[in-house]
Backbone bond lengths (Angstrom), bond angles and torsions (degrees), N, CA, C in turn:
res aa  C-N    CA-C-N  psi(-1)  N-CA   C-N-CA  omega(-1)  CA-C   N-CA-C  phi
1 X - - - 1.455 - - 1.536 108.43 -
2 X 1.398 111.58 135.07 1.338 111.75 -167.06 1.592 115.32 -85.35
3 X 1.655 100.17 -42.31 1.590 113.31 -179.10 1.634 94.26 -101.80
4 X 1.453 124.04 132.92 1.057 112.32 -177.92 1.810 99.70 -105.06
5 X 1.179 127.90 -32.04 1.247 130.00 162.27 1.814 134.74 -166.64
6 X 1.164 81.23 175.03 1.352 83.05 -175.65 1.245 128.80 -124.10
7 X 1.436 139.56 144.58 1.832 127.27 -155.39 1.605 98.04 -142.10
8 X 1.502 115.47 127.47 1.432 114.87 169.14 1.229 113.96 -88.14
9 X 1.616 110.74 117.08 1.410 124.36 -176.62 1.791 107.08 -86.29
10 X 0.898 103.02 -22.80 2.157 103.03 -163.01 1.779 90.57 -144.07
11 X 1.414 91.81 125.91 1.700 105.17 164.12 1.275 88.55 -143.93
12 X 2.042 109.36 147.04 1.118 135.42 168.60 1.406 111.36 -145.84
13 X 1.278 108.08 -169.20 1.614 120.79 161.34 1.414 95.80 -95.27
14 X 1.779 92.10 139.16 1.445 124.89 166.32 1.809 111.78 -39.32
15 X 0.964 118.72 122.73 1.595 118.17 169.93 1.928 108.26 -62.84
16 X 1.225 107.58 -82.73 1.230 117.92 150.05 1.649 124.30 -9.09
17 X 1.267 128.49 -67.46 1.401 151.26 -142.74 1.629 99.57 -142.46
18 X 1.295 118.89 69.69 1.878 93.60 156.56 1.222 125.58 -86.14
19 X 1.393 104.52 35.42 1.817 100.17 150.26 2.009 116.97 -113.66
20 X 1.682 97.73 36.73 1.048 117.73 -148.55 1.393 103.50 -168.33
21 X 1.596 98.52 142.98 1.586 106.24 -170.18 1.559 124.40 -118.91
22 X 0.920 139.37 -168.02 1.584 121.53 -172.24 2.061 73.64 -162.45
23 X 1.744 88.28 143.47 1.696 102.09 156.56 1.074 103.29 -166.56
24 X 1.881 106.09 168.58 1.220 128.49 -167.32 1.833 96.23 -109.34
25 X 1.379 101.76 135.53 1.848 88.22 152.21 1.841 97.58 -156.67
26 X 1.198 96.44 179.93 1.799 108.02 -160.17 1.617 116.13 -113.85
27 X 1.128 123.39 139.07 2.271 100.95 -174.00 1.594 81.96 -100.88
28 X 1.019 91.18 -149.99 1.538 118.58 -144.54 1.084 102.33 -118.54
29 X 1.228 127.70 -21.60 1.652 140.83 143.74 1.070 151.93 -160.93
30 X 1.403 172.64 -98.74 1.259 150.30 -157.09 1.765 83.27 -145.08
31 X 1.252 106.34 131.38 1.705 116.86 178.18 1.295 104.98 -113.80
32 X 1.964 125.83 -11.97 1.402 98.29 -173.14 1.580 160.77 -67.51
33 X 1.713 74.91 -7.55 1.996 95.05 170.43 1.466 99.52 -70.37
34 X 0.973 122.37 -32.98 1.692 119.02 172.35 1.791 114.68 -42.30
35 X 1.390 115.61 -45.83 0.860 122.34 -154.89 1.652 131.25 -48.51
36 X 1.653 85.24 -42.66 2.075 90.24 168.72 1.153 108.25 -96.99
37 X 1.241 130.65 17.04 1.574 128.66 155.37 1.699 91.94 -72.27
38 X 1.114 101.79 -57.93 1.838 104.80 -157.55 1.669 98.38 -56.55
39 X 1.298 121.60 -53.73 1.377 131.19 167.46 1.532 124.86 -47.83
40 X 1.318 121.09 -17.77 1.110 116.62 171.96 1.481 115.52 -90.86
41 X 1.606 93.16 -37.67 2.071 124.73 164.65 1.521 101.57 -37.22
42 X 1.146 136.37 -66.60 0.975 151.01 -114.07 1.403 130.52 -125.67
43 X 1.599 139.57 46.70 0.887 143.46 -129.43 1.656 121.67 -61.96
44 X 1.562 108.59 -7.02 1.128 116.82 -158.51 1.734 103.33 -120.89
45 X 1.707 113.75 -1.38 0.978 122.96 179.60 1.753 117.68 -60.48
46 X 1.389 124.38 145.90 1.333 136.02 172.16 1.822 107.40 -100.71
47 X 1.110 110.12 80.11 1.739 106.30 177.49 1.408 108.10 -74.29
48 X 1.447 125.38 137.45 1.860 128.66 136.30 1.187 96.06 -138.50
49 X 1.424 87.38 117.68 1.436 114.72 160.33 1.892 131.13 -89.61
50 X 1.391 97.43 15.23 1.349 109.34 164.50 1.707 115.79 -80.79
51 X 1.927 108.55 -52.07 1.378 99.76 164.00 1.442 134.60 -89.58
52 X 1.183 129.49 37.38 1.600 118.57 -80.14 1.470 96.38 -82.91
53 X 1.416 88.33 148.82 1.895 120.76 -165.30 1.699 90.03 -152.16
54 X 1.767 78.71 162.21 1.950 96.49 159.76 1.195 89.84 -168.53
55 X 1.545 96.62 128.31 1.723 119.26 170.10 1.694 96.93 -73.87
56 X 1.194 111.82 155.48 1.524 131.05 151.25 1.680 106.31 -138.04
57 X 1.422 104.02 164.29 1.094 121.07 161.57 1.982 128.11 -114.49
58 X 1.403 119.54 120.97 1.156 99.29 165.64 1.775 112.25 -115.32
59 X 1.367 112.68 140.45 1.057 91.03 -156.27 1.454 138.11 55.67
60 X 1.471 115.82 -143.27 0.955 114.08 162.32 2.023 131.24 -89.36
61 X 1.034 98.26 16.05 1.427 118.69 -168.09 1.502 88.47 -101.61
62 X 1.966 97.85 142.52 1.278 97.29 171.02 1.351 107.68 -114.74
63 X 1.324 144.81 170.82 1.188 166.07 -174.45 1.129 135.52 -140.05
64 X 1.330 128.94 96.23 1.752 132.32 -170.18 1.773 85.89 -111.09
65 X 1.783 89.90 131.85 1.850 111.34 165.68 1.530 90.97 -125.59
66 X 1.594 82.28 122.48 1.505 119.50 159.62 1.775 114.71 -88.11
67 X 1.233 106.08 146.78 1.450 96.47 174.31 1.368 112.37 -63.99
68 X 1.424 159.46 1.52 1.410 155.25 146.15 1.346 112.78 -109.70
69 X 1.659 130.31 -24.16 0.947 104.89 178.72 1.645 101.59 -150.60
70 X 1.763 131.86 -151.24 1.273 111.93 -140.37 1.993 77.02 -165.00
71 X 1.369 91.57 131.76 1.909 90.34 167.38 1.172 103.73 -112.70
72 X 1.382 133.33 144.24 1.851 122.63 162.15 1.296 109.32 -114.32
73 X 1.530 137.65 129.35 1.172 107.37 163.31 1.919 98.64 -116.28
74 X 1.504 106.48 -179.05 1.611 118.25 -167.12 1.787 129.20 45.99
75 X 1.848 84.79 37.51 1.874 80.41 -177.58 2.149 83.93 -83.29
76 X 1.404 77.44 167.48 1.501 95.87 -168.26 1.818 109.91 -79.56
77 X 1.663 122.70 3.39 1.581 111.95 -169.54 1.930 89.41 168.92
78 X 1.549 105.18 -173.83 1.239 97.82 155.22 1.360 116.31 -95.19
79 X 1.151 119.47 -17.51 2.002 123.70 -180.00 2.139 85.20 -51.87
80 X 1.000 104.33 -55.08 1.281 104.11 -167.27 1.914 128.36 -50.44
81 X 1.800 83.65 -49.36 1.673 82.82 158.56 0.978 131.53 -89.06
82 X 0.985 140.72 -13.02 1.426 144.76 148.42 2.340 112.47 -36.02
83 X 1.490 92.20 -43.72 1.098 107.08 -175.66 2.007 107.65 -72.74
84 X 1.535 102.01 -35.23 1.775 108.83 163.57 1.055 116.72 -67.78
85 X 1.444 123.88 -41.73 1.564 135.47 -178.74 1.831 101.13 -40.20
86 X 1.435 95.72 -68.21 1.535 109.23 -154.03 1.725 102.20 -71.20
87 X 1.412 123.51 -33.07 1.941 140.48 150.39 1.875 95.06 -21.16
88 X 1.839 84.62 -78.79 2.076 92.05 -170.51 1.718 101.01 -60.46
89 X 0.572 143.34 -13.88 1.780 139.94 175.32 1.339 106.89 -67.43
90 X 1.259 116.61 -78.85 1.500 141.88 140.79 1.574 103.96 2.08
91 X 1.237 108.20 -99.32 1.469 109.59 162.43 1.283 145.19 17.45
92 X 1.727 76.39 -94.63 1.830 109.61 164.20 1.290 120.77 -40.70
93 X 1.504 102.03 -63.38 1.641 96.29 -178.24 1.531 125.92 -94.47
94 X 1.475 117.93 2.40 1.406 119.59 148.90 1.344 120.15 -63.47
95 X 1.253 104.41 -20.37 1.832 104.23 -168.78 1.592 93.88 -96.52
96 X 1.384 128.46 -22.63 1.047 134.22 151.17 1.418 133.71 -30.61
97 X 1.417 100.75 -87.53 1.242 109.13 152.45 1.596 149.78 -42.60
98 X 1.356 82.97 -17.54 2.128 85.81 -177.57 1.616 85.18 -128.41
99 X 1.532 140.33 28.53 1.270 131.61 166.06 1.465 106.42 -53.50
100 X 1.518 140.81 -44.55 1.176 158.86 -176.38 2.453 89.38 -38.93
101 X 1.335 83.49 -75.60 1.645 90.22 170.50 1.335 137.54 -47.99
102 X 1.852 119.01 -7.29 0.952 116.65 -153.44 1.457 97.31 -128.41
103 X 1.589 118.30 136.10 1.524 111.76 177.17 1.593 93.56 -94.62
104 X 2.004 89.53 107.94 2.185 77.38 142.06 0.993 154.85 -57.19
105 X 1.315 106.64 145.40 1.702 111.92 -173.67 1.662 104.89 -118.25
106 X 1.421 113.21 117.33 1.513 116.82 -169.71 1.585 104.88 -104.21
107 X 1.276 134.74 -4.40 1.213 141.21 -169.00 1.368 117.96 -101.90
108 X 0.769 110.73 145.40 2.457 121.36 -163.61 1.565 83.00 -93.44
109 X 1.739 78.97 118.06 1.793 96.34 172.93 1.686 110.36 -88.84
110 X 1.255 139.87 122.09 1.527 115.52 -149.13 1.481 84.86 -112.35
111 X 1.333 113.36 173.08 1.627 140.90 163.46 0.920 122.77 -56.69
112 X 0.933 145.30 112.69 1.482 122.32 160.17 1.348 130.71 -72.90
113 X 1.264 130.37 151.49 1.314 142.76 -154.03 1.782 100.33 -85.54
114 X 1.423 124.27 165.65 1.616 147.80 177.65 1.505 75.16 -44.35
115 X 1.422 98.40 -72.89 1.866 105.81 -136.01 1.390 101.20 -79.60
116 X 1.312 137.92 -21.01 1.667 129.29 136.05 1.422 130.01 -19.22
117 X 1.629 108.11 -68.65 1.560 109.51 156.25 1.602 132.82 -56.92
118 X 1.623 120.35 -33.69 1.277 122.74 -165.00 1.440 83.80 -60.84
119 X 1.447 121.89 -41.52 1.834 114.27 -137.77 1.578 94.09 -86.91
120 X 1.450 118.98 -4.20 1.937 110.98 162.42 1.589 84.19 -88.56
121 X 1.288 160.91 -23.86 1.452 126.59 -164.16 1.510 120.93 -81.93
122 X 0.954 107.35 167.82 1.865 91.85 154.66 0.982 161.96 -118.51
123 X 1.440 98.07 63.54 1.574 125.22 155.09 1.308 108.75 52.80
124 X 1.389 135.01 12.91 1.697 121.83 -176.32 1.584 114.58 -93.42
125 X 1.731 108.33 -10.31 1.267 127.96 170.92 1.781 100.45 54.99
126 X 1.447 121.41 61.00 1.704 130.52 -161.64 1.509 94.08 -81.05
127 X 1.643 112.42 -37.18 1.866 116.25 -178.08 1.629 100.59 86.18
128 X 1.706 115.46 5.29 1.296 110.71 166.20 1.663 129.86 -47.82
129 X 1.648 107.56 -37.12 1.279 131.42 175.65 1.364 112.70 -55.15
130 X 1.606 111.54 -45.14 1.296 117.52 167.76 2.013 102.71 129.79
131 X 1.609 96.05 -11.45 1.268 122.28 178.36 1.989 116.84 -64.66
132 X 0.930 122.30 132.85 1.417 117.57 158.37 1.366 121.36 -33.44
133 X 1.395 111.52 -69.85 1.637 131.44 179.17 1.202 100.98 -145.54
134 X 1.435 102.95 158.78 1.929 129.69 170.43 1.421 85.05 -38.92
135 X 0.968 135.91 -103.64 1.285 136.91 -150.35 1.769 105.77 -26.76
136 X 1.138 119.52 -58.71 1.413 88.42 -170.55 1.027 111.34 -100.88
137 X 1.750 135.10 26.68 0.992 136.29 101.22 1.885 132.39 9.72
138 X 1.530 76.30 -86.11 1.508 105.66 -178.58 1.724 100.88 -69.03
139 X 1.459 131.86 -30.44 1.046 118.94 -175.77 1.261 107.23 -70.73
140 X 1.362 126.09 -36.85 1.450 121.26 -168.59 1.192 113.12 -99.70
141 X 1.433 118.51 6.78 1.277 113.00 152.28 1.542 126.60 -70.91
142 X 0.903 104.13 -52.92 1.964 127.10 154.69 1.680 95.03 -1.91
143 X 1.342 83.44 -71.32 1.740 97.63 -151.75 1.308 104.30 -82.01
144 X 0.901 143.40 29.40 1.827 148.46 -151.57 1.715 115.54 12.70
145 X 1.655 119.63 54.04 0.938 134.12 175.71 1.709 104.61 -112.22
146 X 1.239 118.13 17.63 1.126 119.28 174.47 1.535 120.56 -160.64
147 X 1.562 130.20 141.53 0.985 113.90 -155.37 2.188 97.48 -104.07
148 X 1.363 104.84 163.47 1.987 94.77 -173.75 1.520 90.81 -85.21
149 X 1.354 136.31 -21.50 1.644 108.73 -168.09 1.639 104.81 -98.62
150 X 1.540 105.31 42.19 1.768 111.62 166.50 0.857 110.00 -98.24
151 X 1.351 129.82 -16.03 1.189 143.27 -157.48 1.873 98.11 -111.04
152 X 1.404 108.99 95.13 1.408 100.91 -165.52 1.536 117.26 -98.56
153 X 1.638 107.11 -9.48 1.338 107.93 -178.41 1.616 113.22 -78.66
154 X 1.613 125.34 -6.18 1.218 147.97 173.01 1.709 105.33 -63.12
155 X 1.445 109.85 -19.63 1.417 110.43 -152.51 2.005 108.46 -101.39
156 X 1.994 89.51 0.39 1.353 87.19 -175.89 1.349 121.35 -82.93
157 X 1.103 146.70 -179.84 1.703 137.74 -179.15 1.407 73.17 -72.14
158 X 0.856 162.29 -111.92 1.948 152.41 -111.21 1.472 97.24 -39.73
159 X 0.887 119.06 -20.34 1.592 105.54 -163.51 1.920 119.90 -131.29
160 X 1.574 84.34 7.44 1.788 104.78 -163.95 1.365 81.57 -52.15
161 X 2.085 143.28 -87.75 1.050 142.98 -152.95 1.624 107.80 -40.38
162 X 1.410 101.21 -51.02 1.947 93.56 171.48 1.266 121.58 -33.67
163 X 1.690 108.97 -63.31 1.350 118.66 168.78 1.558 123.81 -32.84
164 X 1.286 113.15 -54.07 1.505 116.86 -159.61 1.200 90.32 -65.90
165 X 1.600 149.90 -40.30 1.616 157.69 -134.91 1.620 78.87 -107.23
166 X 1.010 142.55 -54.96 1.878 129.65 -172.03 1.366 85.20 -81.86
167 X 1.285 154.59 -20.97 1.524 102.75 173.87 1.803 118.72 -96.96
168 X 1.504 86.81 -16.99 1.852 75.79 166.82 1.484 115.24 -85.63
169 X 0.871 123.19 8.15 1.689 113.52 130.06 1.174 145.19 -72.58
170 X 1.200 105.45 -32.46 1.479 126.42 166.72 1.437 112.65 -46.06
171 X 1.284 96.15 -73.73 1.561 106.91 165.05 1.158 146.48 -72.66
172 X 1.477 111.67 -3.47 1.632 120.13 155.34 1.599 108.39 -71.89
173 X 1.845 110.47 -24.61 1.519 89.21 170.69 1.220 114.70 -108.20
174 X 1.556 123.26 43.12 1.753 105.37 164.99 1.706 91.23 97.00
175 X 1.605 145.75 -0.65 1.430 109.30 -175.85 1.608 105.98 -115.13
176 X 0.825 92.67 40.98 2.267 92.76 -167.23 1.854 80.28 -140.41
């Protein structure tokens, strides 16, 4: 076993979410060669390898791994992080173990921006979604405050290739 454990040093209330908590805890040792295994693993992963970190998402919970230690914010309790703790353990040393299988990926997969997505939608701003306009549409899609099959004029063959380009974004960040 590669990570042998993990200990929560800092629990609070969620900044974001106070019906929701955010904590810090530390492993047992240095995970960052892990890191573009997990990033290559991981389609939805955020790598920099300058400080080096990688965001994940589960659910709606986010997750930054530090090479010694780990921030969470919006787990739902402590039953809950406890339940992420033992996930990133899990993780760690699966990605460990089958690194042999896995091509790294050392390069920062970035976000894409509102106006990145608006320019795959189509722009007729109908308010079918429930949205004002594409744009904030597209903004709240970003943030997973919006779902892509609201958007129904996206769904015609005119726009199928658009589609395929918004959902592999979607799903490079965690919402597919």
């Amino acid at each position: 076993m590669y990570l042998e454990d993990i200990f929560i040093t800092y629990m609070q209330s969620c900044i974001a979410d106070d019906n929701k908590i955010r904590f810090k805890a530390d492993f047992t040792n240095d995970i960052a060669k892990i890191f573009p295994y997990l990033n290559g693993k991981l389609k939805d992963a955020i790598y920099n390898k300058k400080i080096p970190a990688i965001t994940i998402r589960k659910e709606f919970r986010i997750i930054t791994l530090y090479n010694s230690h780990m921030a969470v914010q919006k787990a739902l309790d402590e039953t809950d992080a406890h339940e992420i703790i033992d996930y990133i353990k899990d993780l760690i040393n699966k990605t460990y173990n089958e690194k042999e299988e896995i091509e790294p990926l050392y390069e920062m997969r970035s976000k894409p921006t509102a106006i990145e997505i608006y320019n795959y939608l189509p722009k007729i701003n109908c308010k079918k979604c429930g949205e004002a306009t594409c744009l904030a549409f597209a903004t709240k899609l970003l943030i997973g405050q919006q779902d892509i099959k609201k958007c129904e004029p996206l769904y015609s063959d005119k726009y199928k290739d658009n589609l395929n380009v918004i959902e592999k974004h979607l799903e490079m960040m965690g919402f597919k």
